[in-house]
N, C-alpha and C positions, 0 to 999 in steps of 0.2 A: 504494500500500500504506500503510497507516497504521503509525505511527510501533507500537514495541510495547519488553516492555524482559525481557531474558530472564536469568534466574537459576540456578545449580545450585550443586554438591558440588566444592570444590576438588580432590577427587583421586577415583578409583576405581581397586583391586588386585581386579581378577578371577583368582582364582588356587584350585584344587582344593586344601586342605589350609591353604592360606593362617595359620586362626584357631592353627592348630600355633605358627605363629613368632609371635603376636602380639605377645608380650612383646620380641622383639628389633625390630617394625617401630615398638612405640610411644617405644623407646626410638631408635631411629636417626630416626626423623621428628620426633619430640615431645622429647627430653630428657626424656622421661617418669621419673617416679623413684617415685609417689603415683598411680597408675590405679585407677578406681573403677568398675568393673564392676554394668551395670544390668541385673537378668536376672526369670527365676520362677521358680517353684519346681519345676514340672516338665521344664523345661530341669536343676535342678538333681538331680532325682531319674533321672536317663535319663543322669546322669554328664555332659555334655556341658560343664556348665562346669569339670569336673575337667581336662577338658583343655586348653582355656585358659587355666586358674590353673596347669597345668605348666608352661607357656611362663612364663608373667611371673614363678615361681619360677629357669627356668634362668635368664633374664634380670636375676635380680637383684633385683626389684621389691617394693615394699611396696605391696601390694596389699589392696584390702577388694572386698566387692561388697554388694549389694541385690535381695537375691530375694523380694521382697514383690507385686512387678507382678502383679495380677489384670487380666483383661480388663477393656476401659472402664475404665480407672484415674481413681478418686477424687480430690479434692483432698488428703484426710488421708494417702493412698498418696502423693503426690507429695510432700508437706510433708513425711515422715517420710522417705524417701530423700535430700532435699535435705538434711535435718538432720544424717544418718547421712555424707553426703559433705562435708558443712565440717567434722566431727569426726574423717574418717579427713584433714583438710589435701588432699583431692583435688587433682591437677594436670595431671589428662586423665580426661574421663568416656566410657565405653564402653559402648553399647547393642549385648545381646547377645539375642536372640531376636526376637518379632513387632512388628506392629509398635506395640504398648500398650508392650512396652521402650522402643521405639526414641525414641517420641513423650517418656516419662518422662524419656530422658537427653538430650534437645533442652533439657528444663525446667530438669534440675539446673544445665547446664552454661551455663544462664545463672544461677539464682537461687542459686546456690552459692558467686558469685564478686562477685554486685553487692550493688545496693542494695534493688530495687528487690520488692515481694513478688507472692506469682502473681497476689494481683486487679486486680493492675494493667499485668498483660500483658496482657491476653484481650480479642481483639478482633487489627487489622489494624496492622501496625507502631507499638507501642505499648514493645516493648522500646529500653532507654535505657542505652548503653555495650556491655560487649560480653562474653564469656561465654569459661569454661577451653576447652580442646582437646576437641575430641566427635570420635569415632569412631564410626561405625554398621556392624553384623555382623549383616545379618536371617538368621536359620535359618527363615524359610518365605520363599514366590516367590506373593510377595501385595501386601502397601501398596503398598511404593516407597514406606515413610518412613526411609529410608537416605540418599531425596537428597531429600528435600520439607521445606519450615518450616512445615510444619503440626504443633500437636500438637494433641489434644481431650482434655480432661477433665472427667470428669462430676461434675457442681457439686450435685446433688439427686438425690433418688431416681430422675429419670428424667432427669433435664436434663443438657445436655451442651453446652458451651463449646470454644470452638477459640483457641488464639495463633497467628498468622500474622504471619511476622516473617523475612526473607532471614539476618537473623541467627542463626537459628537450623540454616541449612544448615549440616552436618557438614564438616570439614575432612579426613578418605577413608571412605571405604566400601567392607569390603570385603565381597565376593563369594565364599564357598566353597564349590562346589556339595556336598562331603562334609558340609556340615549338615544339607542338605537327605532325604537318602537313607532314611532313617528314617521320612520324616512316613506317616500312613498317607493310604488312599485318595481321602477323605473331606475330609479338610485340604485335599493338595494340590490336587483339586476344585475347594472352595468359594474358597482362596486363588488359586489361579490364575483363574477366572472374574473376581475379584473386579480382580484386574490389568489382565483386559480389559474390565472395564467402566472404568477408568481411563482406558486408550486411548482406549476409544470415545467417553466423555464429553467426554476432552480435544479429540477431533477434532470434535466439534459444536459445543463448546462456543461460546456466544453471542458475547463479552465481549473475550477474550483471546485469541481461537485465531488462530497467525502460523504462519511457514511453519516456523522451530525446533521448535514442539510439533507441527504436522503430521505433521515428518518423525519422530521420534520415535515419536509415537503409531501410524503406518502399521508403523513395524520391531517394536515391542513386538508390535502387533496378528497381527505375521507369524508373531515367534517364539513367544508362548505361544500362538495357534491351531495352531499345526504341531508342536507337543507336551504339550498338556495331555493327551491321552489316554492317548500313550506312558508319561508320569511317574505317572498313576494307575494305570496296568497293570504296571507295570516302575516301581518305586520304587528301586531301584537302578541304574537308566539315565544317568549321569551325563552324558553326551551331554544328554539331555532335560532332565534336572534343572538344569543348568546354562544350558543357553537359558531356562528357566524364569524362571531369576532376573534374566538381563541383560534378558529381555524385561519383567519385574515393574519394574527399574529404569530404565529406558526410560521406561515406563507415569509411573511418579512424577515422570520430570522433565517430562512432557509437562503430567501433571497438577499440577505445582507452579506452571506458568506460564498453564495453558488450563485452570481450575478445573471440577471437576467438579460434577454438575447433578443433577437429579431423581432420579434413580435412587439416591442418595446420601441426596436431603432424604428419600425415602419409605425406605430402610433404617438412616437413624438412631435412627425410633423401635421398631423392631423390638429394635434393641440396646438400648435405652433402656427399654423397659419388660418384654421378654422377656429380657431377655440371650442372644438370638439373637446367633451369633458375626457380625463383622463382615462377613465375604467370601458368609457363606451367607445373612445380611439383601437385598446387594446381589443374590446370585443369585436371589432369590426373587422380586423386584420385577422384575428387568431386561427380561424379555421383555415385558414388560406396560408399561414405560416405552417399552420402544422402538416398539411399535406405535401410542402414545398418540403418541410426537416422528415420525411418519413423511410426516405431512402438512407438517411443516415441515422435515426432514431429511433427509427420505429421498432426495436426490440424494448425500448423503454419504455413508448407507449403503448406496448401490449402490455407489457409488465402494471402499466397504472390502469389497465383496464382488467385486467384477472384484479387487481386488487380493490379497485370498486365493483368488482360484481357485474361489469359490461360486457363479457365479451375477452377476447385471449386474442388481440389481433390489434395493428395500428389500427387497424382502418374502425372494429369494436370502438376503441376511443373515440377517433375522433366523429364519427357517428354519436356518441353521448352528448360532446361536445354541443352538436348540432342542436340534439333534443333538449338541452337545458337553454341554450340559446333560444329555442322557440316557445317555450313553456312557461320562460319569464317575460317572453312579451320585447328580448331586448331588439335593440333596430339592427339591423343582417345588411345593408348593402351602403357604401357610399354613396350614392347617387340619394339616398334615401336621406342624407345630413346635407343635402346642399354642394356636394363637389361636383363639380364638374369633369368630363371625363377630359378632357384639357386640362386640367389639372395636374393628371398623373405624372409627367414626365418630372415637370416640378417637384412632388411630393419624392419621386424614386430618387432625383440628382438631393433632397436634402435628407432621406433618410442612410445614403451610406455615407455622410459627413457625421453618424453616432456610430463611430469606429471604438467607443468606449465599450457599447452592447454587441453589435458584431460581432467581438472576436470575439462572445461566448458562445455565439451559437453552431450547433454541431455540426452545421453544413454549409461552405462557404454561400455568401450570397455576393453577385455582382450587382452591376446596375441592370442589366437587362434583368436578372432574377427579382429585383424589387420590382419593377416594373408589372412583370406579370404577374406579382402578388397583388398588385394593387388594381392591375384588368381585373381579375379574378374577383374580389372584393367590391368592383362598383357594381 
């Protein structure tokens, strides 16, 4: 076996209602006194963070937040929170919704506290010292950036940058499946898919894939398969809702260590030039990647299909694949979000400029081979 080196999240509180006591958990773990709270704005208009600012008022706390987080969060979004958290004296930052929060309070909680400024993060452990107390609280069952050092921020109108850095792994994450219950059909969907392409990725992945992210990625792959449909149908399942999310964080630690691959490099620029949501970019592409990676992987993807109970063959898979995609109701075609089929050429020359995720995936891909993932796709 080759040597490998595996990374995650110092703590996880999976706990229903959990975000209720937050204020009492940051003060008995953290000596919290100054928590900065990173959220959006429609988290803030659906009351959701009025609830957790109860807690760290019983608690005592001087508290501020930042509800600015747009999806694909900007450099000026991130510079203006980072600003707003040295002014309130922050002394624990807390990422409270998807995962464009989550990624945002990875940033502050380093550039809040050092020296160092964001253009000179970006890129693969390039952070230098070490960052306040970060707590991660995702309200969807999608990234798994609650336990991953990834963050991405978009640096131009289309372009999009990543910091990858162990440093940036949170110190708990918690888990409440009551934030969840709310999302509607469509979300849960596109964000749960998006979890199992995590999995899946991780479990092919070229590069990094050890027997830690395997087993990981097999459990995540188990739990949101065996209820993504329940939690679109029954939004208030919390049985479902709740594997939803241990299975979504599962998915991130597998994917923080077994990086993810094509399916990723071709729904970056979905987001990047469409502001297609992130979870339903990757659904869009995925069946079309996976048929493209099946000549080189397809012993893996039988392997995940005897192990969900689909079938003992690529094709088994990605046929479930298919059926969960239909069954949630998610959108199946580009042409269906607004691209144009003029578009494609475009999309194919900016998705092999994510030479970061390529070179995990198991089967080279050219420009012509992105191309016809993305014919395929409209």
């Amino acid at each position: 076996m080759i040597a490998f080196n595996f990374n995650s999240v110092a703590s996880v509180l999976v706990e229903d209602g959990a975000a209720n006591q937050l204020g009492s958990v940051l003060r008995a773990r953290f000596g919290a006194e100054r928590p900065f709270i990173v959220t959006d704005m429609g988290l803030v208009k659906l009351g959701m963070l009025a609830k957790v600012q109860a807690s760290l008022d019983e608690a005592e706390l001087d508290h501020a937040h930042f509800d600015g987080v747009e999806a694909d969060p900007s450099e000026a979004v991130v510079l203006k929170a980072v600003e707003a958290a040295k002014a309130h004296r922050a002394d624990v930052i807390v990422g409270f919704g998807g995962g464009s929060s989550m990624d945002v309070a990875k940033l502050i909680a380093v550039l809040a506290s050092g020296e160092q400024q964001l253009s000179e993060i970006y890129g693969i452990d390039q952070i230098k010292g070490g960052r306040l107390p970060l707590v991660q609280v995702p309200t969807t069952a999608g990234t798994g950036s609650e336990v991953t050092p990834i963050s991405i921020v978009t640096t131009g109108e289309t372009t999009k940058m990543g910091v990858v850095d162990a440093t940036m792994l949170a110190d708990l994450a918690i888990l409440d499946a009551t934030l969840t219950t709310g999302l509607p059909a469509h979300i849960t969907a596109a964000t749960g898919i998006d979890a199992m392409v995590h999995a899946i990725e991780a479990y092919t992945s070229r590069l990094k894939k050890n027997p830690i992210s395997d087993g990981l990625a097999r459990q995540a792959l188990l739990m949101l398969g065996n209820n993504i449909v329940t939690a679109c149908n029954d939004g208030g399942n919390l049985d479902a809702r709740r594997a939803m999310l241990i299975g979504a964080m599962l998915a991130g630690q597998a994917f923080a260590n077994a990086p993810v691959a094509a399916v990723h490099a071709l729904a970056y620029p979905l987001g990047g030039h469409f502001h297609i949501p992130h979870g339903l970019s990757n659904s869009l592409v995925l069946p079309h990647v996976l048929r493209f990676n099946e000549e080189a992987a397809g012993h893996l993807y039988a392997e995940l299909a005897v192990l969900a109970g689909q079938g003992n063959s690529a094709g088994d898979f990605i046929a479930w694949m298919d059926r969960i995609a239909d069954e949630t109701k998610v959108q199946r075609r580009l042409r269906d979000v607004g691209i144009s089929h003029n578009d494609l050429p475009m999309l194919a020359q900016d998705a092999m400029l994510q030479t970061r995720l390529l070179v995990n995936n198991p089967r080279e891909v050219t420009l012509d081979d992105a191309r016809a993932i993305y014919e395929a796709a409209w």
